[in-house]
N, CA and C atoms as an extended XYZ file, in Angstrom:
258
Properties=species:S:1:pos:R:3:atomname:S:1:resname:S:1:resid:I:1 pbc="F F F"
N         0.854       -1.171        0.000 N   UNK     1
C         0.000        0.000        0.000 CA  UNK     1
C         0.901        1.236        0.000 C   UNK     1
N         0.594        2.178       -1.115 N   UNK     2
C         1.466        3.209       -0.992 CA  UNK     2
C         0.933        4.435        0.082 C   UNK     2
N         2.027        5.143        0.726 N   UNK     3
C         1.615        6.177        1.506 CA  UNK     3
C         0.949        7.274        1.581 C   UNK     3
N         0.540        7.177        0.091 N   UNK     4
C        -0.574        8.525       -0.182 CA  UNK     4
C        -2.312        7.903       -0.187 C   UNK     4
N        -1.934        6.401        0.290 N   UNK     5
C        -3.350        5.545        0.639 CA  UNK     5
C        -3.512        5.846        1.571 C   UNK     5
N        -2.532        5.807        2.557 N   UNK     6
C        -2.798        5.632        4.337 CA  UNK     6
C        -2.758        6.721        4.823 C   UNK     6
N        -2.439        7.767        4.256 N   UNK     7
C        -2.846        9.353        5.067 CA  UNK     7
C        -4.093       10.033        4.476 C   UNK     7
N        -5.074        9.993        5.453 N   UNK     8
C        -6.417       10.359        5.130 CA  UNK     8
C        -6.081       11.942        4.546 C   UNK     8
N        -6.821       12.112        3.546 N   UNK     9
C        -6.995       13.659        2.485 CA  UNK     9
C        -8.052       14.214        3.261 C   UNK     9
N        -8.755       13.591        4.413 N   UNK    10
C       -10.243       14.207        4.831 CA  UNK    10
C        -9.469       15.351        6.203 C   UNK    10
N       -10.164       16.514        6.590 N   UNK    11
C        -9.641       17.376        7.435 CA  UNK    11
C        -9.975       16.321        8.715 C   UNK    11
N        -9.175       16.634        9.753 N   UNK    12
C        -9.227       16.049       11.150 CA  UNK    12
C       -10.532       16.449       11.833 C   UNK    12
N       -11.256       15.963       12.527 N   UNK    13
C       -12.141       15.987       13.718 CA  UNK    13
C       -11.701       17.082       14.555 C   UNK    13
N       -12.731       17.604       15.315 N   UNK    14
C       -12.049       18.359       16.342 CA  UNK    14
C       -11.107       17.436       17.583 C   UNK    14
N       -11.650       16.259       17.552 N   UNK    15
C       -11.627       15.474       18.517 CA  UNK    15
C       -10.301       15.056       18.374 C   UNK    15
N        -9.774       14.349       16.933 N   UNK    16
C        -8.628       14.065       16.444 CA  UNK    16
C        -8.054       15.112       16.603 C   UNK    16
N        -8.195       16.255       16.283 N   UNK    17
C        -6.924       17.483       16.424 CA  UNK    17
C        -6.583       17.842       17.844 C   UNK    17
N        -7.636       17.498       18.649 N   UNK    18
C        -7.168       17.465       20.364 CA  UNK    18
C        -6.393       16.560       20.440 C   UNK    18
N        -6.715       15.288       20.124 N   UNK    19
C        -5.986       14.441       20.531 CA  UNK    19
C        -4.191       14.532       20.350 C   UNK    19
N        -4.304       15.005       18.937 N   UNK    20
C        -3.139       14.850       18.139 CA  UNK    20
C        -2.557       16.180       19.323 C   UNK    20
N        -2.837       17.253       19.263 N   UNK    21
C        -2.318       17.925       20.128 CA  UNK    21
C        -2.081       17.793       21.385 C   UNK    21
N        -2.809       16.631       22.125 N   UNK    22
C        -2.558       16.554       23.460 CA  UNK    22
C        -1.416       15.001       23.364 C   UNK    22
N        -1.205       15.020       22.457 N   UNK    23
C        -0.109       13.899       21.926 CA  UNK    23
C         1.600       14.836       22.079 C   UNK    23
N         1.225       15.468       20.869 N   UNK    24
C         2.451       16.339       20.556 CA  UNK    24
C         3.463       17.270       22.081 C   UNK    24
N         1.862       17.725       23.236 N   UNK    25
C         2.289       18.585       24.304 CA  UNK    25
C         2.764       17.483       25.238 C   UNK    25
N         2.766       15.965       25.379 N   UNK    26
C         3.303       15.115       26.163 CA  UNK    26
C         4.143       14.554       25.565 C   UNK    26
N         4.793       14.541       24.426 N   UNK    27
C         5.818       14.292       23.800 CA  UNK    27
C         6.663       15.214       24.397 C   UNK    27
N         6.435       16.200       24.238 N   UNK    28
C         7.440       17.713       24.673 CA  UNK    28
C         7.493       17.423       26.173 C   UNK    28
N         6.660       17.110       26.800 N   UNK    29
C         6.923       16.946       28.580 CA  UNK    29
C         7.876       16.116       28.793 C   UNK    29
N         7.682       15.306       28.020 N   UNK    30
C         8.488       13.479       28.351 CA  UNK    30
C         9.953       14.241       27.866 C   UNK    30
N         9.926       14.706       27.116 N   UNK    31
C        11.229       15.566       26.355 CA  UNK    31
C        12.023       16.225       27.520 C   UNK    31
N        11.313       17.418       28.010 N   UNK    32
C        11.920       17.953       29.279 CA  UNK    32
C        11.944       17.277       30.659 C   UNK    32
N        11.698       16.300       30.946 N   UNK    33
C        11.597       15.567       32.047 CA  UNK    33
C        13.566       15.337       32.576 C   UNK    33
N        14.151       15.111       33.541 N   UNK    34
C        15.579       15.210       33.666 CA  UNK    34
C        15.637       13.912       34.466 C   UNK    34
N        16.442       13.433       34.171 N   UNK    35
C        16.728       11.743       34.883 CA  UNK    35
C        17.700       12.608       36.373 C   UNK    35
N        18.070       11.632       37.459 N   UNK    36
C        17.975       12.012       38.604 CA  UNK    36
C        20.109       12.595       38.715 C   UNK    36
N        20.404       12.006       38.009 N   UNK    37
C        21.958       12.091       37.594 CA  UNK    37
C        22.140       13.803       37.231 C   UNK    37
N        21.110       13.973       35.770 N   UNK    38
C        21.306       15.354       35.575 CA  UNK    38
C        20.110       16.440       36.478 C   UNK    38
N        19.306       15.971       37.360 N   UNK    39
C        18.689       16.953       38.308 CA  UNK    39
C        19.857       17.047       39.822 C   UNK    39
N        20.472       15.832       39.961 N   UNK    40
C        21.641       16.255       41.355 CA  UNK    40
C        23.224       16.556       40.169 C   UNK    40
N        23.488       16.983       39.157 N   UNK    41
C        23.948       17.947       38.494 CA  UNK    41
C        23.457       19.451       38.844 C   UNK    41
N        22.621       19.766       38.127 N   UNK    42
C        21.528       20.958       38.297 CA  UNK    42
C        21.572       21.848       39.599 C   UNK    42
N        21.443       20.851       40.508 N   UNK    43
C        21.136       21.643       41.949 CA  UNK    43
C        22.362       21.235       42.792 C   UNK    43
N        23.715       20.967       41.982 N   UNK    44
C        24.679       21.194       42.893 CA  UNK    44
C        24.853       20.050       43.880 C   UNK    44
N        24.614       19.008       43.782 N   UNK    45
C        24.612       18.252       45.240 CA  UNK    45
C        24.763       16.754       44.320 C   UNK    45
N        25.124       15.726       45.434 N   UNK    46
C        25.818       14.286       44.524 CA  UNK    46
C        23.823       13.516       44.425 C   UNK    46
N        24.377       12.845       43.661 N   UNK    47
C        23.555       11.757       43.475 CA  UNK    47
C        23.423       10.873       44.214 C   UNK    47
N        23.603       10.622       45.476 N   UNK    48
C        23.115        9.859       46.724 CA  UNK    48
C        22.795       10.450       47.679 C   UNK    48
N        23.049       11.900       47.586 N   UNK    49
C        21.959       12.940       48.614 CA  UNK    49
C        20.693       13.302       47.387 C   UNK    49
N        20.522       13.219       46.161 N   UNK    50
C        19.551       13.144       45.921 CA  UNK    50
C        18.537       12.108       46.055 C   UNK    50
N        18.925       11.132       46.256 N   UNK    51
C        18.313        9.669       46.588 CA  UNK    51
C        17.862        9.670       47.694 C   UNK    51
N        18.730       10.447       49.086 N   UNK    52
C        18.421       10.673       50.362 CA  UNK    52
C        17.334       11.246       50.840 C   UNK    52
N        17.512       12.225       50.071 N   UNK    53
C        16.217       13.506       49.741 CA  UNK    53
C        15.276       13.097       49.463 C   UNK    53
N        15.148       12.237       48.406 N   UNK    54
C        13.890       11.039       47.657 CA  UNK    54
C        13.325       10.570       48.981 C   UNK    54
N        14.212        9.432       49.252 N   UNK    55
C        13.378        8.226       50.648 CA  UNK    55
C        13.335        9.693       51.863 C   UNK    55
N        13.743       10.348       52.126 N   UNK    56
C        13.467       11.161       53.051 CA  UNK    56
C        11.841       12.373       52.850 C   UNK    56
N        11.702       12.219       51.816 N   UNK    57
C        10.436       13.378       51.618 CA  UNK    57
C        10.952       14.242       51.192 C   UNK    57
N        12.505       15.356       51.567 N   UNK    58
C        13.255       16.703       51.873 CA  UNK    58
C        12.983       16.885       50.248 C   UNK    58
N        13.421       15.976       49.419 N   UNK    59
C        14.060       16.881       47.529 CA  UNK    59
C        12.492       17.417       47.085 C   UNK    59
N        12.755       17.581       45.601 N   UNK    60
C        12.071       18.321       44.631 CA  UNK    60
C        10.904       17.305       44.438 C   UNK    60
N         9.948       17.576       44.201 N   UNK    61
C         8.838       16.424       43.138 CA  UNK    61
C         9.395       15.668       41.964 C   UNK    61
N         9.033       14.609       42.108 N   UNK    62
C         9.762       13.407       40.692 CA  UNK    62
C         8.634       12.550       40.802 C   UNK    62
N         8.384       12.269       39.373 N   UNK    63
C         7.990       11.449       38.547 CA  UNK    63
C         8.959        9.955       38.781 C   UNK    63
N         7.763        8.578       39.089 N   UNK    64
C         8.438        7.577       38.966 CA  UNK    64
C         7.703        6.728       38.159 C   UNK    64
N         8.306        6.655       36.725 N   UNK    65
C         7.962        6.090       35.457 CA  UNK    65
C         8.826        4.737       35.463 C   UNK    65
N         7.881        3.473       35.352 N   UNK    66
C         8.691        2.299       35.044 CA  UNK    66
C         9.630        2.028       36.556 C   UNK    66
N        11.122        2.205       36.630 N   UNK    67
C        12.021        2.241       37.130 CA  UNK    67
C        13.310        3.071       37.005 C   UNK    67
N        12.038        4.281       36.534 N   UNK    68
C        12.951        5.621       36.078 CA  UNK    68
C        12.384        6.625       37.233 C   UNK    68
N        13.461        7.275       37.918 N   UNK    69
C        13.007        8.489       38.341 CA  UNK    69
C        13.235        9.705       37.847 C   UNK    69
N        12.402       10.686       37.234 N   UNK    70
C        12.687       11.696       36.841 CA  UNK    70
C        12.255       13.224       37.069 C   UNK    70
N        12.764       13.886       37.087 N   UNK    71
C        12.504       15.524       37.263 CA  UNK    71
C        11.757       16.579       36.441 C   UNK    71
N        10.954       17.290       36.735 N   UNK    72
C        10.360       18.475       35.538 CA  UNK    72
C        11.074       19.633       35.976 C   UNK    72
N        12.192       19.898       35.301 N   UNK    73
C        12.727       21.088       35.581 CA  UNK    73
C        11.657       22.469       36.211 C   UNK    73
N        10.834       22.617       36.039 N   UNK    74
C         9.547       23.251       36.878 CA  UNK    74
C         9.758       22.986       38.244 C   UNK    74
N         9.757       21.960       38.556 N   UNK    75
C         9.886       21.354       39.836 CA  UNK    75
C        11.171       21.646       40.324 C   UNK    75
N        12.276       21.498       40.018 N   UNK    76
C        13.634       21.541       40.243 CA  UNK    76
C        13.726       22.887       40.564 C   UNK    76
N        13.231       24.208       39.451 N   UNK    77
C        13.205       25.217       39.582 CA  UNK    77
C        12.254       25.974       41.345 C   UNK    77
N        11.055       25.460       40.887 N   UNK    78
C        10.758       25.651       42.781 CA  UNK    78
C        11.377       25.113       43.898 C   UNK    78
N        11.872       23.611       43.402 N   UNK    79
C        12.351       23.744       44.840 CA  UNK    79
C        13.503       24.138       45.759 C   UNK    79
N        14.081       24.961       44.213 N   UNK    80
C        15.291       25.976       44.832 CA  UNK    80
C        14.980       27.456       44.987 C   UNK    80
N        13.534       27.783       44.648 N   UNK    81
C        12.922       29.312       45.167 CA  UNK    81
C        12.510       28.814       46.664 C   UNK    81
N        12.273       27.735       46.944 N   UNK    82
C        11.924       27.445       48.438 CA  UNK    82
C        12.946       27.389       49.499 C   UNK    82
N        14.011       26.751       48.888 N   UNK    83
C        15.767       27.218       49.810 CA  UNK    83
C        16.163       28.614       49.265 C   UNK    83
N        15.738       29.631       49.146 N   UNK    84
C        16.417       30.885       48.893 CA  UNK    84
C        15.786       31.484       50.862 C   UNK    84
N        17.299       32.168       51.230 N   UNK    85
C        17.415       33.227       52.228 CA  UNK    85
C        17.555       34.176       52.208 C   UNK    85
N        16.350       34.623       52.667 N   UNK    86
C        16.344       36.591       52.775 CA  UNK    86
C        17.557       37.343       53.068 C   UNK    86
């Protein structure tokens, strides 16, 4: 089957164009997400006080996907406006 069979010529649904867009904006999330190596990079501190921080409650918010832990730089970013001293 050639490829000008399998891509519909008909305009998208509204429904399909949400979708497709709420596709494309979690592609981009998953994109910026930071594995735990380059978030205790980031904020200065080793990678087994970030782990500490983890089982302790103390670090940033992370995402635990699979047997991945990972960071939204969003997150990383607040939780170093929350250690700032007057």
């Amino acid at each position: 089957m050639a490829r000008s069979e399998l891509v519909s010529k008909e305009p998208r649904s509204q429904v399909q164009f949400a979708f497709a867009q709420d596709a494309r904006h979690s592609i981009a999330a998953r994109r910026s997400l930071r594995a735990s190596a380059d978030a205790a990079v980031y904020l200065g501190v080793g990678y087994s006080t970030l782990r500490e921080w983890r089982s302790e409650g103390r670090g940033s918010k992370y995402a635990k996907i699979g047997g991945s832990v990972l960071y939204r730089p969003a997150d990383l970013d607040a939780f170093v406006a929350s250690k700032l001293v007057a």
